[in-house]
N, C-alpha and C positions, 0 to 999 in steps of 0.2 A: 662482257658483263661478268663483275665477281660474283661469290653470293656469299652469303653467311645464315647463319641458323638462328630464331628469333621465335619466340612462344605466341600464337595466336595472339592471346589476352596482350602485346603490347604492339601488334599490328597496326597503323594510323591509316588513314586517307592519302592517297599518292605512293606508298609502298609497294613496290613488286615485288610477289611472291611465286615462287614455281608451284604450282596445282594442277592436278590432274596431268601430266605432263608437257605443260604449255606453262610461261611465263605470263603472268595476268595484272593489271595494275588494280586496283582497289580503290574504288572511286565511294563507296560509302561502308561503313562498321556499325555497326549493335551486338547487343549482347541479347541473351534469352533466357529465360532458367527452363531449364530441362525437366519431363515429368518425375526424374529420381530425385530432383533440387540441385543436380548441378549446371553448371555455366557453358553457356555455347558462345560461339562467336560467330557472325551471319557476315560476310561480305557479299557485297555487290560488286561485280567488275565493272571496272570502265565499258567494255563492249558489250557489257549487257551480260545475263546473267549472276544468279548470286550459290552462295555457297555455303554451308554449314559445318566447323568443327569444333572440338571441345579445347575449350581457352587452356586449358597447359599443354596442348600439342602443339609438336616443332614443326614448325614451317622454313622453307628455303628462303632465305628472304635475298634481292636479286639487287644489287648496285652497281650502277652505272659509272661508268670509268670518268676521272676528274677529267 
């Protein structure tokens, strides 16, 4: 797998991203406004569990060889 560097806020559905040290696929997104007013980004994994960070944080993002 390669990966490249991709901002939470443009994260989609079916994206892999590396989190917490594991490769996780992203099976749903929302957004949140946070108690200071800024913006969170909430995934859910594919195998369950979900996840919360602030939408202009770098995330790995993880693709799959053609």
């Amino acid at each position: 797998m390669t990966a490249a560097v991709r901002m939470a806020v443009v994260v989609r559905r079916g994206d892999v991203i590396g989190y917490a040290g594991r490769w996780r696929t992203v099976e749903h997104v929302h957004t949140v406004q946070t108690a200071s007013g800024g913006l969170s980004i909430v995934f859910t994994w594919q195998d369950g569990g979900s996840a919360r960070v602030v939408a202009g944080e770098m995330l790995l993002l993880g693709r799959r060889p053609a």
